[in-house]
N, C-alpha and C positions, 0 to 999 in steps of 0.2 A: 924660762928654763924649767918651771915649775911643770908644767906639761911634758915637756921630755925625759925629764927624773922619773917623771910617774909610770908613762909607759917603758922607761926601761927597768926599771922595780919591779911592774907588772909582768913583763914577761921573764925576769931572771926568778923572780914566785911560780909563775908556770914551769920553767924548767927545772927548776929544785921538785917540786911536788912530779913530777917524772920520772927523773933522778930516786924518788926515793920509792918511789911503785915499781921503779926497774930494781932495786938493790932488797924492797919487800919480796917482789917476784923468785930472784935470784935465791935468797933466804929463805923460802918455801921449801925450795926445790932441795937444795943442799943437806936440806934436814928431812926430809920427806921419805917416810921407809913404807915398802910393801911388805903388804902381811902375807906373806907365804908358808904355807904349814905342808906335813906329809899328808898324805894323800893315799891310802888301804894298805900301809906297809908294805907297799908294792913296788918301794924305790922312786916313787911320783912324786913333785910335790904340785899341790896347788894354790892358788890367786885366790886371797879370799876379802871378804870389805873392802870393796873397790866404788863406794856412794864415795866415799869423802874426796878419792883422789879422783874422780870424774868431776866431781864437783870445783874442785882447786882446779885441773885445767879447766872446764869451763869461766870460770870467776877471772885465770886470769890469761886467757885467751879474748875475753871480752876487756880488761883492763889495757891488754897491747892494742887492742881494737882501736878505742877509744884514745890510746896516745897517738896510734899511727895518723890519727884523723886530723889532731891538735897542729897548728901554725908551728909549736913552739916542739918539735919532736927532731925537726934537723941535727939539732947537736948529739940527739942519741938514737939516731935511725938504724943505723948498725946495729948495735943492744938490741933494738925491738926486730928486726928483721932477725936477729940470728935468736932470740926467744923464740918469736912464732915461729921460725921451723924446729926449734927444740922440744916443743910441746905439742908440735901436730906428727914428729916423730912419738914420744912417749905417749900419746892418744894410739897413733896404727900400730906401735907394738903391744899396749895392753890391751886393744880390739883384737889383734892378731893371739894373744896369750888366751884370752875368753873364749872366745873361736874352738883355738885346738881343746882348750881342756871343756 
């Protein structure tokens, strides 16, 4: 049985360590504020220090990468599938805000 305990340990270590890169992910976002300032007192405003949050989607566009890839991601596929289209929305909205302004 010592073999079967282990790989079932093994893989509930896998799913926790997902579990908590999806609830980190989650916890990014939630707290996550753009820096929008006026813009020539002209009633404007604009998007400005946008390195850190390109960076956070990228970091964790590559972390869903890497879980969708994993054996052990079935039980939270959902979560990763509905994150990566939350983040490749909030990527073409703040491409599409850089754009206009």
């Amino acid at each position: 049985y010592g073999t079967s305990i282990g790989e079932i340990s093994g893989a509930a270590s896998k799913e926790l360590s997902i579990e908590q890169a999806i609830k980190a992910i989650s916890s990014t976002w939630e707290t996550m504020e753009l820096d929008i300032s006026p813009y020539k007192d002209r009633g404007h405003h604009r998007l400005k220090a946008t390195d850190e949050l390109f960076q956070m989607l990228e970091d964790n566009q590559v972390s869903l990468a890497t879980m969708k890839a994993s054996r052990y991601v079935k039980a939270f596929e959902n979560e990763v599938d509905q994150w990566e289209r939350t983040l490749s929305r909030i990527l073409e909205v703040i491409e599409l805000i850089l754009t206009v302004q």
